[in-house]
N, C-alpha and C positions, 0 to 999 in steps of 0.2 A: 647353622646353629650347632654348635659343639656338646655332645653328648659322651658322658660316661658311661658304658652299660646300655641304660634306659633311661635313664636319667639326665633330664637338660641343666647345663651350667649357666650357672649366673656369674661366678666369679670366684676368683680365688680368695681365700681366707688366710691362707697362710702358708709354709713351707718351711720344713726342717730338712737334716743333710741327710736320709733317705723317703721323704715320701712329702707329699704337697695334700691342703686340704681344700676342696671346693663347696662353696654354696653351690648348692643343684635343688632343683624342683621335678618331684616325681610325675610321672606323664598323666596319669588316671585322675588322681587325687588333687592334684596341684599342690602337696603337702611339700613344703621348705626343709630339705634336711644337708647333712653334710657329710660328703663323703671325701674320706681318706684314703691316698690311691699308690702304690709303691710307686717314688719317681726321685730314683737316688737325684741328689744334685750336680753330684762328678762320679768320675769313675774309682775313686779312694776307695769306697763300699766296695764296690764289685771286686777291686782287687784285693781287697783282705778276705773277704769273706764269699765271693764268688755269686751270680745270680743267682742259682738256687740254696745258699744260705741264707739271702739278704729275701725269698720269699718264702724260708720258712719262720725267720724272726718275725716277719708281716703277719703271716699267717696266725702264728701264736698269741699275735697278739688278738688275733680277731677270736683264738679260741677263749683264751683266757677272761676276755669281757662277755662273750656269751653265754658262759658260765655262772657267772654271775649275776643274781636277779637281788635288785637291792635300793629303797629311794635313794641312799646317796652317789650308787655310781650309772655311771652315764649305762644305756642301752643300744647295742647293736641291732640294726631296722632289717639289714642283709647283706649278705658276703658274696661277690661275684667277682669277675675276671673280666678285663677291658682290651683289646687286643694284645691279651698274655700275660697283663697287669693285676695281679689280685687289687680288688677295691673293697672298701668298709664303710657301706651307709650308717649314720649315727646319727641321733636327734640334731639337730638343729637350737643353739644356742647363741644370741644375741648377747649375752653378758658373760662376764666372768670377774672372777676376785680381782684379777691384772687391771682389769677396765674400771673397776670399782674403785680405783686407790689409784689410777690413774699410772701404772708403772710404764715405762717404756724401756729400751733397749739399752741404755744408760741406766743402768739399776742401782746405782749409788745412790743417784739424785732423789731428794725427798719426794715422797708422795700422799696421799691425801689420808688425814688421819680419821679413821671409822669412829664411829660412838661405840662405848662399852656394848652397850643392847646389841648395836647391827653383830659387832663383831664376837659377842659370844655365842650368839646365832651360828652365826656363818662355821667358827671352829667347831661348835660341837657338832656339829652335822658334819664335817670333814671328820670326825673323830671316829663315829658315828658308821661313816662309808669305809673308814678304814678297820673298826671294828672286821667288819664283814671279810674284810681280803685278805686283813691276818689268819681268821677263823677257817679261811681257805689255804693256807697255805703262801700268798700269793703277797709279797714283800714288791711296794709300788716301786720307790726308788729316785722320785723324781716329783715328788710333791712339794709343788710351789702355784704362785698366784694365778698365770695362764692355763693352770690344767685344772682349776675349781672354777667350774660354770655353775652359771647364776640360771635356774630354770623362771618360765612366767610366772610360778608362783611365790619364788623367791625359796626357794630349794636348793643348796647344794648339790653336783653332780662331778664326782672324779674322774676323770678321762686319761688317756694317753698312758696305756700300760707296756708301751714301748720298751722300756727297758727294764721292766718287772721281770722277777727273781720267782721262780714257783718250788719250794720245800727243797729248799736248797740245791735243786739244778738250774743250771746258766744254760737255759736253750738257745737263748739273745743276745751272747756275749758278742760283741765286736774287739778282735785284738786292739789297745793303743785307744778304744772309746774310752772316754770320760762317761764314769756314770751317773748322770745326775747333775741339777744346773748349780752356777757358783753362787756363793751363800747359803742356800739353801740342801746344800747335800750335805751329810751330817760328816765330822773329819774321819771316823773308821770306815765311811764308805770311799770317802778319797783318797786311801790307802789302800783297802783291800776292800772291790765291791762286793768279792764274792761271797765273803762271808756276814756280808751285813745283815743285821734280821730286823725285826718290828719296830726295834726303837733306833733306829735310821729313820725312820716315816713320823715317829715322833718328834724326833730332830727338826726336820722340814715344816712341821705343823707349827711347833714350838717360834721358830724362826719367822712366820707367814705372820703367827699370831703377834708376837712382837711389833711387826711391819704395822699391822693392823692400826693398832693402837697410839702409834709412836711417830708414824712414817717416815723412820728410819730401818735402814736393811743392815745390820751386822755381821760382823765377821766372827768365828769362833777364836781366829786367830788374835785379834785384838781383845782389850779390854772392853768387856760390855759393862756398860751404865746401868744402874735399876730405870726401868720403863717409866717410873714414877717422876724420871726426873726431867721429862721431856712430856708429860700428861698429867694434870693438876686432876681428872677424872679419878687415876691411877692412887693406890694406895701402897703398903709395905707386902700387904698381901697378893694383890698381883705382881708386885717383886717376884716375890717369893715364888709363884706360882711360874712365871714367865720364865725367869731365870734357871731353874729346875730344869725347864722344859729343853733348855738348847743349854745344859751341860755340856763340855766336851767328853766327861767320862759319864759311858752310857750307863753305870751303876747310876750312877744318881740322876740320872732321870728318871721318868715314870716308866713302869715295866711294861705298861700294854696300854694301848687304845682306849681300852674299859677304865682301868683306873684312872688316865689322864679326864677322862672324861667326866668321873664322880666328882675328882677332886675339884674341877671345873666347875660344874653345880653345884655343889658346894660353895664356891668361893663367890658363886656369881650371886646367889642367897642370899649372903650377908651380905653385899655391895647392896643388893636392891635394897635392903632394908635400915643398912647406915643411907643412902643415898636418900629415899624419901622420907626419914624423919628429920634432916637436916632443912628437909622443904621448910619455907617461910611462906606467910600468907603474903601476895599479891596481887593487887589489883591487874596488874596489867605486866606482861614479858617488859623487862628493863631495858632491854635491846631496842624497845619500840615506845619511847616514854615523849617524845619528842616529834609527834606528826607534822607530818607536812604533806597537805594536799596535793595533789597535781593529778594529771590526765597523765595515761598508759595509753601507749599503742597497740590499737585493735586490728592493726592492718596484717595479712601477713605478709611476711618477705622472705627473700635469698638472703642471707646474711652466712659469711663464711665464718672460722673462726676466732681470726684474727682481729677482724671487725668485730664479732660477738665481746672478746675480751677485751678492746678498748672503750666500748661503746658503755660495757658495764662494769666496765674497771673490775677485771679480775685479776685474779694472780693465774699464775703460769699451770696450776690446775684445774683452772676456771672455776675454782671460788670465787665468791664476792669476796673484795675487802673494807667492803662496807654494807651494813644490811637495812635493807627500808626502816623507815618509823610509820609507813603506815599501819591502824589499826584496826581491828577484825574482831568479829563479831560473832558468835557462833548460833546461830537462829532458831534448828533443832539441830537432827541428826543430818538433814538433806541439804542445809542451807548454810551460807557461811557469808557474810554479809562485811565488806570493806565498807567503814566509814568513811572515809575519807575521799572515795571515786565513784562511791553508789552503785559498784558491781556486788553482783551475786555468785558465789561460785557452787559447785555440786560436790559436796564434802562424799559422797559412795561412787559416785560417777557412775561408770556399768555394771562397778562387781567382779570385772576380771579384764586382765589385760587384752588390748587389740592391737594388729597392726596396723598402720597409721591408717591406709584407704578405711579397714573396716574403721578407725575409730574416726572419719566424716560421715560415714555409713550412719553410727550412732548417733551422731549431733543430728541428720538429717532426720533420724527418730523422733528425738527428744523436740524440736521442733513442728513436725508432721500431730505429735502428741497435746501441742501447746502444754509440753510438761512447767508443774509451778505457774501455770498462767501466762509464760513465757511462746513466742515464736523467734526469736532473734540467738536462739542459743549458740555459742560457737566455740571451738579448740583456744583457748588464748596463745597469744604470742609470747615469745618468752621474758620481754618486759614485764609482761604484767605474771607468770610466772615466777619470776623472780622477786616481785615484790613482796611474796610471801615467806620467802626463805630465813629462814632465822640459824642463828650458829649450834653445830650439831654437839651440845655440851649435854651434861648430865642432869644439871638444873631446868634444861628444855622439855626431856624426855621424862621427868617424875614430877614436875613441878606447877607446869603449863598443861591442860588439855591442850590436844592434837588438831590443826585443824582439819585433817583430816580423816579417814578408815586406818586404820591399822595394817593394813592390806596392801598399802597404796606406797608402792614404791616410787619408782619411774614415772614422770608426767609428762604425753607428747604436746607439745606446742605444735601452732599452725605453719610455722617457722621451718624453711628448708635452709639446707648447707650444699646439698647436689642432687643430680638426680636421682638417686637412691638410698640419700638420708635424710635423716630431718633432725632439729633439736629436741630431748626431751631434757628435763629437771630431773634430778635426784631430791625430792621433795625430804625422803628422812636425812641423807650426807649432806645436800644443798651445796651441790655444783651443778654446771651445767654440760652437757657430753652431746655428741654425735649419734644416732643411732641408726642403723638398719632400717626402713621402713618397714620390711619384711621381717623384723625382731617385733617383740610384743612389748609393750609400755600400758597404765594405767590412763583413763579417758575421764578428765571431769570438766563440763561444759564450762563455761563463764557468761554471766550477760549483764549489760550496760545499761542499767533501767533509763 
């Protein structure tokens, strides 16, 4: 059993060209966190910048986040040494923005388009954490979709201050590094990192937010379209606002974190407010006007991904490209009632995210309780799942009661993919993803009167 420190591994998470990140479980606690361990990839690092350069850039970086006490940026757990290796225990995150939108290594290729609501969430809490690291000093550099983790409660948290800039000294410079990932680095940082300041990070934010909304990633070099012309959600005003924000000339962007941020509230104000007077009364979501009964599968299975997307006809982000007509029922607050298959579902479920074991753990509860009258309770499959999903448009979100809490992100199905993941739902985006078993997802029973 291979141990960092004190800490047993489970697996690797990832690897950049000086250091690799592992899932590890602490020995006492059994708490799931991840640590980040200096393990250049070649010897390029060491000869530019020599072994004890390349741990004192590691180092820094570990001082710089401990530093910092803040909800939007991530926390360091403890800093140790693994035979000569400094390492960086850090919470433990199953999600992030990258996973959310689906991006992969090919970053051109389109990715999955957020609702206004998730994603003005999501920016102004990167605003928010960024607030905090200008007010220190401390210019990130490198703010894009994989270093905004998604917490259980559905929290932003900014990580990887790797090549963060602190009041204008380069402790972490690497000769011949590139500072900062492509598209997303703002063009005076691609020139001259050193002198980049806060609105570089604005830049990055500006660029994510775009992605967000659009799920397209742009270039500053090319010609950028208004947002609005690829998002019918989008109006002149998030033009205006988006566009602003990934100026090439950093004048005319927003000057600080604070104000991108007001302006943000502001804009998002009157959006909610042109958006739900536009509401029309109906009877029922239009998406679902056209029932058709049928039996869901209660079983669970293995189902991998590829089978997953043929099986439910998604597109290549595992969207549906077509969403049920069946119809739903909202009973009270607890109940949520399919007409059309005579399930019951649990619209609060536990109240807070579980990892998959604890969330059978909870059905064996909910059962044990004969909660609602019920002893048959169980995690659904993601057929049935998915039945619920409807298109994550603006008419959805102001228009329609929710079927479910407010709270309720991520839904685990009984559904595996291997031995260490399983499927959950993205119940507000309405895709369906892989997850960690050992990540946290929301728990709402289902039963088959």
């Amino acid at each position: 059993m291979r141990t960092i420190g004190k800490y047993i591994v489970q697996g690797r998470i990832g690897r950049g060209g000086m250091s690799s990140v592992y899932k590890a479980r602490a020995p006492i606690t059994a708490r799931t966190v991840a640590i980040k361990i200096l393990q250049p990839r070649d010897d390029i690092f060491i000869e530019l910048v020599g072994e004890e350069g390349l741990r004192k850039i590691f180092l820094e970086e570990a001082r710089l986040m401990g530093e910092i006490s803040h909800d939007h940026v991530a926390k360091i757990l403890d800093c140790d040494e693994n035979d000569g290796s400094p390492f960086i225990v850090l919470e433990y995150f199953a999600h992030s923005i990258g996973s959310l939108i689906g991006e992969t290594y090919l970053l051109e290729e389109p990715s999955r388009v957020i609702s206004l609501n998730k994603a003005y969430r999501y920016i102004r809490q990167a605003l928010h954490g960024l607030e905090r690291l200008h007010f220190a000093g401390i210019i990130h550099r490198d703010i894009k979709p994989y270093n905004l983790m998604i917490t259980n409660d559905d929290r932003i948290k900014i990580i990887d201050f790797g090549l963060s800039r602190v009041r204008g000294e380069e402790k972490t410079a690497i000769p011949g590094l590139q500072v900062g990932s492509p598209y997303y680095a703002a063009p005076e940082q691609e020139k001259e990192p050193k002198n980049a300041d806060e609105r570089a990070d604005l830049f990055s934010v500006g660029i994510m937010a775009y992605r967000l909304v659009t799920g397209r990633l742009v270039s500053h070099k090319q010609h950028i379209s208004p947002p609005s012309s690829f998002n019918p959600d989008l109006d002149s005003e998030w033009d205006d606002f988006l566009l602003k924000s990934i100026s090439r000339d950093t004048r005319q962007r927003f000057q600080s974190a604070l104000e991108m941020r007001q302006h943000l509230d502001e804009l998002y104000t009157g959006w909610v407010r042109r958006s739900k007077k536009d509401c029309t009364y109906m009877a029922q979501d239009p998406v679902k006007t056209q029932p058709i009964p049928r039996s869901l599968r209660s079983r669970p299975v293995f189902i991998l991904h590829k089978q997953l997307q043929k099986e439910f006809d998604l597109d290549s982000l595992m969207r549906p490209k077509n969403y049920s007509s069946h119809r739903f029922e909202i009973r009270d607050n607890n109940l949520l009632a399919c007409l059309d298959t005579g399930q019951l579902w649990q619209r609060q479920g536990a109240g807070f995210p579980l990892t998959w074991n604890k969330a059978h753990e909870y059905i064996d509860y909910l059962n044990s309780r004969q909660w609602q009258g019920y002893t048959h309770w169980r995690l659904p499959t993601t057929e049935e799942l998915g039945s619920l999903l409807r298109p994550p448009t603006s008419m959805r979100d102001f228009c329609f009661a929710s079927y479910f809490s407010q709270d309720i992100h991520w839904l685990w199905s009984s559904d595996t993919c291997t031995r260490q993941k399983a499927w959950v739902v993205d119940i507000q985006e309405s895709y369906f993803q892989e997850l960690d078993k050992d990540g946290m997802a929301a728990v709402c029973g289902v039963v088959s009167k």
